[in-house]
Legacy VTK file of the C-alpha trace (Angstrom):
# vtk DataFile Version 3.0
C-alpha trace
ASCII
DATASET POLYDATA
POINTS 444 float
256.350 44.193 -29.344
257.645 42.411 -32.429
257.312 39.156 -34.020
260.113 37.248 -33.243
261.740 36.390 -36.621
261.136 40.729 -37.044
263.076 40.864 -34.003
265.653 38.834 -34.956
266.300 41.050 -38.047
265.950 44.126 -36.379
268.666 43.242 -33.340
271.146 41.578 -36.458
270.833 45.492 -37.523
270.706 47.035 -34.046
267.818 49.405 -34.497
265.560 49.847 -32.445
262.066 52.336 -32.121
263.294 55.483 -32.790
266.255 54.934 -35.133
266.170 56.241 -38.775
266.025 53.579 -41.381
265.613 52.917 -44.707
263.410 49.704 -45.488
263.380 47.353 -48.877
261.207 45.259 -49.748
260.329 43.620 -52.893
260.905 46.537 -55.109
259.952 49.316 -52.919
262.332 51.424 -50.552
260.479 53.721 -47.349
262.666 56.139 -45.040
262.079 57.141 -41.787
261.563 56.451 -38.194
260.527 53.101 -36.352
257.961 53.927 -33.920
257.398 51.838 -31.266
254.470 49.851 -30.524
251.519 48.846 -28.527
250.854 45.331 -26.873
247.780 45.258 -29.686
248.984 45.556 -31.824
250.052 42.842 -34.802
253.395 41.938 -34.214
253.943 41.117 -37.105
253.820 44.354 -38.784
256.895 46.924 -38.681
255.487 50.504 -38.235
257.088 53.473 -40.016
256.616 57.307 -39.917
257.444 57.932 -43.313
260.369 61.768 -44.009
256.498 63.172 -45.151
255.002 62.134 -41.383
252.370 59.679 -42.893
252.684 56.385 -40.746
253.011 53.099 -42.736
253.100 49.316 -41.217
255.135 46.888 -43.722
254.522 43.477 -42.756
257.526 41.631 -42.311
258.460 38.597 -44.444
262.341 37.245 -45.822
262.446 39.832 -48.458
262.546 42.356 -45.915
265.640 44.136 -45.905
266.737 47.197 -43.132
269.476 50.074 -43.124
269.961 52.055 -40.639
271.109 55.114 -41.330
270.854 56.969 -38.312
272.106 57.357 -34.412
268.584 56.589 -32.351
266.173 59.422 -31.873
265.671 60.416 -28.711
262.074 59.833 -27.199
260.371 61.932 -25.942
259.878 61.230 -22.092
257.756 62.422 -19.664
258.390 65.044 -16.654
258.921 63.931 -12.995
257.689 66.096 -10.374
258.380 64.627 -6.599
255.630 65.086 -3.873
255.789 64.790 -0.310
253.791 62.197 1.642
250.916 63.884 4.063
250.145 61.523 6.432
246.831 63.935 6.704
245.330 63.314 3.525
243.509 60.608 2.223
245.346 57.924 -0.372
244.215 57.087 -3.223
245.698 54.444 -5.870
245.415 55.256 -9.552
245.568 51.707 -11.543
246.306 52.371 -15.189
245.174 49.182 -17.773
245.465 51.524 -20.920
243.885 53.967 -22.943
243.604 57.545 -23.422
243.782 58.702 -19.461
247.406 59.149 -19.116
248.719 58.663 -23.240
250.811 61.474 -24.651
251.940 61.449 -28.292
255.807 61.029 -28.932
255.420 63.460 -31.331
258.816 62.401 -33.192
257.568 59.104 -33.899
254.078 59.123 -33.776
253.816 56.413 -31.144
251.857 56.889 -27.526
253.650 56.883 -24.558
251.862 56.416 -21.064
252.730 58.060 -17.702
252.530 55.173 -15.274
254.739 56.423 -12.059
253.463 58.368 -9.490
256.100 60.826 -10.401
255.051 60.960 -13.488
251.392 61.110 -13.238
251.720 64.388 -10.954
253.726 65.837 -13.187
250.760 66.209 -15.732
248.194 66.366 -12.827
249.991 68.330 -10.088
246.260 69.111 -8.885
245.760 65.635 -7.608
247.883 66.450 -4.508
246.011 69.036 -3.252
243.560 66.584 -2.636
245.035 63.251 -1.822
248.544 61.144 -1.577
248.470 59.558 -4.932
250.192 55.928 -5.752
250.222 54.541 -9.196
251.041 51.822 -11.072
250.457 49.971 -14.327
248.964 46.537 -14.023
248.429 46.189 -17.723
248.630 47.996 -21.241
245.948 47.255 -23.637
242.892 48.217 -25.864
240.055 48.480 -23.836
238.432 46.182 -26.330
240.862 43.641 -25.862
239.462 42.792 -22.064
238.928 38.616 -21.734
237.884 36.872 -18.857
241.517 36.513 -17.413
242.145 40.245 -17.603
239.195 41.082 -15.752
239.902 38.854 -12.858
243.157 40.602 -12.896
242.025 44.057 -12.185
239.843 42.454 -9.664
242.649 40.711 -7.851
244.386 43.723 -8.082
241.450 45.728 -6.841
241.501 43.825 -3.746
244.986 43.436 -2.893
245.098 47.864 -2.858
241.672 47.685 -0.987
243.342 45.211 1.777
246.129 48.220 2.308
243.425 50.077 3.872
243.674 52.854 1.031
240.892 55.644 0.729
239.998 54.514 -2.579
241.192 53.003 -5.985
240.381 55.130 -9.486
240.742 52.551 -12.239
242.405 54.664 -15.940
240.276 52.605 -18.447
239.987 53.151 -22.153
236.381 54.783 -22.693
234.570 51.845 -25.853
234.334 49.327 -23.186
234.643 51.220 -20.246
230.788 50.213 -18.993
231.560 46.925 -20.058
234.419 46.429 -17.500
231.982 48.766 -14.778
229.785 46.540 -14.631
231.852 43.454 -14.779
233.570 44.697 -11.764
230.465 45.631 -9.773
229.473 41.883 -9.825
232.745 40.711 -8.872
233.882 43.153 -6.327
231.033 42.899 -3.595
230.529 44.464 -0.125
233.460 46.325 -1.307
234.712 48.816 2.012
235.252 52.140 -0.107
234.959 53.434 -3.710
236.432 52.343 -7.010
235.912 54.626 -9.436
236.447 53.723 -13.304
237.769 56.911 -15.641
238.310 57.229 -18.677
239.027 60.611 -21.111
237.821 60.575 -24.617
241.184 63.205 -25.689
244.874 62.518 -24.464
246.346 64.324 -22.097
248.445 66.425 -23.889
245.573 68.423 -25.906
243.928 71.221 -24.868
240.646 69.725 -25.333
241.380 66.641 -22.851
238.831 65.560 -20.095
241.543 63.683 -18.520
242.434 65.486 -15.937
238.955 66.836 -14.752
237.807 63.690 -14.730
240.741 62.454 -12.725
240.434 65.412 -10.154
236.371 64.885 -9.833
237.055 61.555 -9.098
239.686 61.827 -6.586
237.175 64.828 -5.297
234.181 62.398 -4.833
236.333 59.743 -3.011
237.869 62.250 -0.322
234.842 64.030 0.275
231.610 61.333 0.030
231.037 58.104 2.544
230.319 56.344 -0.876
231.962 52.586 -1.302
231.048 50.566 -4.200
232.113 50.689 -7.694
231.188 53.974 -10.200
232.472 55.723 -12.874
234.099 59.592 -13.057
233.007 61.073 -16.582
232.252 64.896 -18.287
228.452 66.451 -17.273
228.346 67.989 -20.425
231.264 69.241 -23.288
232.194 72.346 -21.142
234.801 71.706 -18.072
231.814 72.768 -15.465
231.713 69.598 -14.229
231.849 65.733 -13.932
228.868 62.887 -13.212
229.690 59.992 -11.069
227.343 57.268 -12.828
226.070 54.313 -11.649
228.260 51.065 -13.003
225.642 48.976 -14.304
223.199 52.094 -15.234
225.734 53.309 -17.651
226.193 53.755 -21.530
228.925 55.178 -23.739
226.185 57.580 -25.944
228.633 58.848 -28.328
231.798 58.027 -30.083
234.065 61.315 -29.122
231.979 63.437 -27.107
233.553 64.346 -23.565
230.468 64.189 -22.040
229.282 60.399 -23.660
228.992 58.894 -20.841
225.187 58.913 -19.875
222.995 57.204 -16.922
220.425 54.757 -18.095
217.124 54.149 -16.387
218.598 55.799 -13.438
219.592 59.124 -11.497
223.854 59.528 -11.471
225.443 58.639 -7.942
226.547 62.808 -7.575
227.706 65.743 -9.621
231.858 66.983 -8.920
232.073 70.626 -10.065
235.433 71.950 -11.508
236.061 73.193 -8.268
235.600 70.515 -6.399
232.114 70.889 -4.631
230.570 67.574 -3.950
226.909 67.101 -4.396
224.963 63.943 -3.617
222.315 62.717 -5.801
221.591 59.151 -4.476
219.980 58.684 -1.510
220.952 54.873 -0.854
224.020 53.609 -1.527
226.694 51.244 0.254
228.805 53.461 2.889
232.183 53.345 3.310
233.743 51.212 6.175
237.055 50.318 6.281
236.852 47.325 8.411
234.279 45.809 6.299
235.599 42.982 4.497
235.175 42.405 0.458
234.165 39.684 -1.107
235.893 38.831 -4.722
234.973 36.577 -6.559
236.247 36.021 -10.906
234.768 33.113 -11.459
232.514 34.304 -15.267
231.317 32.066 -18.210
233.221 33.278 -21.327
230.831 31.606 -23.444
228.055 34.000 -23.322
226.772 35.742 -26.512
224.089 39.129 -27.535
222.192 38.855 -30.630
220.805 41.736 -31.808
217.685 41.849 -33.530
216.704 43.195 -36.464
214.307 42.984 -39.870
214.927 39.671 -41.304
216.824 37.956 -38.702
217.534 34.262 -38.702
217.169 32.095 -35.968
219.366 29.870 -36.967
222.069 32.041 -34.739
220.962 30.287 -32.145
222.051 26.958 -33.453
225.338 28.132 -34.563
225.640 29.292 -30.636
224.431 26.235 -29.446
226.472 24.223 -31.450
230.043 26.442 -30.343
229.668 25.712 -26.946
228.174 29.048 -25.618
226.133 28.702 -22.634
224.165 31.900 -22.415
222.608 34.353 -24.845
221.308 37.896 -24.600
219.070 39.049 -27.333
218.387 42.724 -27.575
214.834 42.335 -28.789
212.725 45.569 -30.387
210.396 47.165 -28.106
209.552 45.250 -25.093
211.735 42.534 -26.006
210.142 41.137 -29.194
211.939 38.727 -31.622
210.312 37.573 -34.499
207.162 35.242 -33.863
205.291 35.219 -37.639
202.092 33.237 -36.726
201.474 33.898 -40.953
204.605 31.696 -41.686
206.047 29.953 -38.898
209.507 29.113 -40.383
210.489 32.335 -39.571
209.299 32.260 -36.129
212.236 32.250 -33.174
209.986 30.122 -30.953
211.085 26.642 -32.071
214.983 27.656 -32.393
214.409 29.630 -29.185
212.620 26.392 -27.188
214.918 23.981 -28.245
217.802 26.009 -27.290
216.675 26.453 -23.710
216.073 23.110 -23.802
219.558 22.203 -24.360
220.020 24.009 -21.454
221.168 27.123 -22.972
220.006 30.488 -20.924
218.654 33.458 -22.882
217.833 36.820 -21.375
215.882 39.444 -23.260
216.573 43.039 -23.653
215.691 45.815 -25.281
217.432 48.005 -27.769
215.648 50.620 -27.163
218.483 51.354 -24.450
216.008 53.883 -21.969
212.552 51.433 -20.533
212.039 47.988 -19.495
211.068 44.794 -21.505
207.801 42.970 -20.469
206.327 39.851 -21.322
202.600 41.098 -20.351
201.927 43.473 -22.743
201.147 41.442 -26.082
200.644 38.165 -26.866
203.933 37.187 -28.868
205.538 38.018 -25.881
204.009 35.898 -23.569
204.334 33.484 -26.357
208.144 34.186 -26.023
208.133 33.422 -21.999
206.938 30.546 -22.269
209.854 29.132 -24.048
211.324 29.737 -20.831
213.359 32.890 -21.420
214.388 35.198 -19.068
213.378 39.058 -19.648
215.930 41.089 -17.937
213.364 44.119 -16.809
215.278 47.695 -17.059
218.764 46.173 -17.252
220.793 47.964 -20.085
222.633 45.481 -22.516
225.859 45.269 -21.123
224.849 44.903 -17.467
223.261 41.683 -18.706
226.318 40.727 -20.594
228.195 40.951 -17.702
225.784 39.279 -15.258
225.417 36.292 -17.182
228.869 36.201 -17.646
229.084 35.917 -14.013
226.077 33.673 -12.572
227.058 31.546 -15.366
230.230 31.209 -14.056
229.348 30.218 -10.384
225.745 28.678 -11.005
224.902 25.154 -13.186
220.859 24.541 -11.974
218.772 26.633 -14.413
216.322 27.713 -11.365
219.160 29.062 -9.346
220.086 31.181 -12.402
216.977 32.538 -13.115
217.161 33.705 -9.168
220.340 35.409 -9.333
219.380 37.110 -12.549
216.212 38.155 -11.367
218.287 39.567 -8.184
219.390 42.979 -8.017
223.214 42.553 -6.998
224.211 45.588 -8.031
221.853 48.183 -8.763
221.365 47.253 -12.797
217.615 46.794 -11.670
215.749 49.514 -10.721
212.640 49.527 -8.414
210.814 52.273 -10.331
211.921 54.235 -13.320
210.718 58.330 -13.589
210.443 60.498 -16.684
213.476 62.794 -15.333
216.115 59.669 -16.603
214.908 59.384 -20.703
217.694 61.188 -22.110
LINES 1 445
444 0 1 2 3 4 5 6 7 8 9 10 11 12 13 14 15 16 17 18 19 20 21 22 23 24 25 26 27 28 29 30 31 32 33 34 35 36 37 38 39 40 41 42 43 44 45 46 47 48 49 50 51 52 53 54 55 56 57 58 59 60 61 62 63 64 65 66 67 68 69 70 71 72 73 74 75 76 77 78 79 80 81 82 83 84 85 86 87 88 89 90 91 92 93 94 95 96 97 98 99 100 101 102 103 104 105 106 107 108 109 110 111 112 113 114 115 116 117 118 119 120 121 122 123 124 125 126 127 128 129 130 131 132 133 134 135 136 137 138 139 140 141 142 143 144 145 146 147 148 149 150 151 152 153 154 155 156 157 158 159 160 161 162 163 164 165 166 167 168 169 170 171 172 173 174 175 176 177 178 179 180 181 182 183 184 185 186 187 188 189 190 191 192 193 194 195 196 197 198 199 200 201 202 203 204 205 206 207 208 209 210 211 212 213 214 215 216 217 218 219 220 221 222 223 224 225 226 227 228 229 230 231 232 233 234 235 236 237 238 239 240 241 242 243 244 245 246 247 248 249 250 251 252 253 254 255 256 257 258 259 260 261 262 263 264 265 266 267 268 269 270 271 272 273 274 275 276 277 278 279 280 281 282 283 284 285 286 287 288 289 290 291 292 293 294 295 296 297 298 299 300 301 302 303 304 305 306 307 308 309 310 311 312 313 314 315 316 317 318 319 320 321 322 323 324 325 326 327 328 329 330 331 332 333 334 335 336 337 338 339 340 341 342 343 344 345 346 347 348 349 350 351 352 353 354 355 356 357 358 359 360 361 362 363 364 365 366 367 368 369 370 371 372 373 374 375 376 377 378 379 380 381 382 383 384 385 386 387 388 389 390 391 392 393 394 395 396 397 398 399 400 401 402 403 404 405 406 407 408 409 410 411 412 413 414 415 416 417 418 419 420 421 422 423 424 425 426 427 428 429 430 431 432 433 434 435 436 437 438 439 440 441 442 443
């Protein structure tokens, strides 16, 4: 996806991604091959795989000059492999919105190319239909990290519209950095939901020999043909082997580690049930939602974009929070030290967060403490700075991780204005990102 004056010059000199080119600009000539692009990336910016295979992205201005000096390359595609319905087995639809789950590398130009059709996706997964009918289809194409408000209610929409076909279950491809972001999200928007929706990710593409992706995928399909479980979850590696898969709770869960298969890691809380390569089921919660088909879900998309976290650290300024205030933004989580502490400096009270902290919540701006400590709970008993903190009338969010707090706020901001009524519904467990008790067994 090109700028459009880059377009422009590109169709005056019909290439196109794949064609062999020589490029000028200013003084400087490059050869090679234009490889397509992503949706995120800057379309402004004409990517090259240089005749040594380095990429290079020349941004495009009116000195830019093209040849083309080649017939177009032909890219690579993927495999089809047709499958027979079973009106036997369970269904299950596979909604792709990106990432690494179903991404090959066009080796030729250096560009990834998803699998997206049903055809497709069996072809590189053939074990899928020995345990359900699959359906597939791409309802977006992006960096996980790019996820906004509207995108999110899209999935959800979409969610719901596969869920009213009376499917077995939806798996959800989702690029891994903000995979736990989008869990959660999800959880609190898709309620009393009448079977499972399972969120996987793979930390290597498909096409290497180290990929998770297609464990993952078959675990997943695995735990929604064989379980009663409904609600939302998410399908990731036990450990770095292939032995087996977790299915982690959605608001209980942290990405641990930047490339790891196994990063995906429960967080004050016991995973939902262990998938073995084999596909052996076995159960690890005791109450969950059961499935039932003619139970009807509840959606609802309705989140507060203008929600913040602030973490703390030595030296930290308060004035943040007035910066915040003074955007716009509505809600705040801080990821205090410890048990939630911020700075409180009885010794010299200009660096004290209680006055910026007061008057912000006074402005009607809600703030929810955390801890970066990521495994524990906060609590405003313990010392007296804390209870200090409460009484500026900040929230602390118990045992709920970071991101589960994003997302909540996110959402009873978005359906909630009276500042009691949002202290109830944050205070509420909705969807399991509170826990009742906590026990040694779940400090990784």
């Amino acid at each position: 996806m090109y700028s459009k004056p880059l377009d422009k010059l590109l169709r005056k000199k019909k290439v196109e991604a794949g064609d062999d080119v020589r490029v000028t600009k200013e003084k400087n000539s490059y050869t090679g091959t234009i490889m397509p692009k992503s949706e995120s990336a800057d379309a402004n910016i004409l990517l090259i795989k240089l005749e040594n295979g380095y990429n290079i992205g020349l941004e495009h201005n009116s000195k830019m000059k093209i040849e083309k000096l080649g017939t177009k390359s032909k890219l690579e595609k993927f495999p089809t492999q047709a499958f027979t319905f079973d009106p036997k087995k369970p269904t299950i639809m596979i909604l792709h919105t990106g990432g690494t789950i179903a991404s090959r590398v066009d080796y030729k130009t250096g560009g990834v190319s998803p699998a997206f059709t049903p055809e497709e996706f069996i072809a590189m997964f053939p074990e899928l239909t020995k345990i359900a009918n699959i359906k597939s289809r791409m309802i977006m194409n992006i960096a996980s990290e790019d996820m906004d408000q509207t995108r999110y209610g899209h999935v959800a929409k979409e969610i719901e519209r596969d869920v009213k076909l009376g499917l077995d279950g939806i798996i959800l491809g989702h690029g891994t950095d903000t995979l736990h972001y989008s869990a959660a999200m999800l959880s609190y928007m898709l309620q009393n939901l009448p079977v499972p929706v399972v969120l996987v990710g793979a930390q290597r593409s498909s096409d290497r020999g180290s990929s998770d992706a297609a464990l993952n995928l078959a675990c997943a399909a695995n735990f929604i043909t064989k379980t009663d479980y409904a609600g939302v979850a998410i399908c990731m590696h036990e450990n770095s082997s292939d032995d087996s898969c977790l299915i982690l709770p959605a608001t209980k869960t942290r990405k641990m580690h930047t490339s790891r298969r196994d990063a995906f890691k429960a967080v004050n809380a016991d995973p939902i049930a262990r998938v073995t390569s084999d596909g052996k089921v076995e159960m690890i919660a005791e109450n969950y939602l059961k499935k039932d088909k003619k139970r009807n879900i509840n959606v609802n998309v309705i989140i507060e974009p203008k929600v913040a976290i602030v973490k703390m650290y030595p030296l930290a300024e308060s004035t943040i929070l007035d910066f915040y205030l003074k955007s716009g933004y509505r809600g705040i989580v801080i990821e205090g030290t410890g048990f939630g502490h911020v700075p409180t400096s009885p010794e010299d009270p200009k660096k004290s967060w209680i006055p910026a902290i007061k008057s912000a919540v006074k402005a009607g701006m809600t703030i929810v403490i955390t801890s970066q400590t990521i495994h524990g709970a906060t609590n405003r008993h313990v010392y007296k700075n804390l209870r200090l903190l409460e009484a500026t009338g900040v929230i602390f969010g118990e045992d709920m991780t970071t991101e589960a707090t994003y997302a909540k706020l996110c959402f009873v901001l978005g359906n909630a204005k009276d500042p009691i009524k949002i202290k109830e519904m944050l205070l509420t467990n909705m969807s399991g990102e509170i826990s009742n008790r906590r026990v040694l067994r779940q400090f990784v």
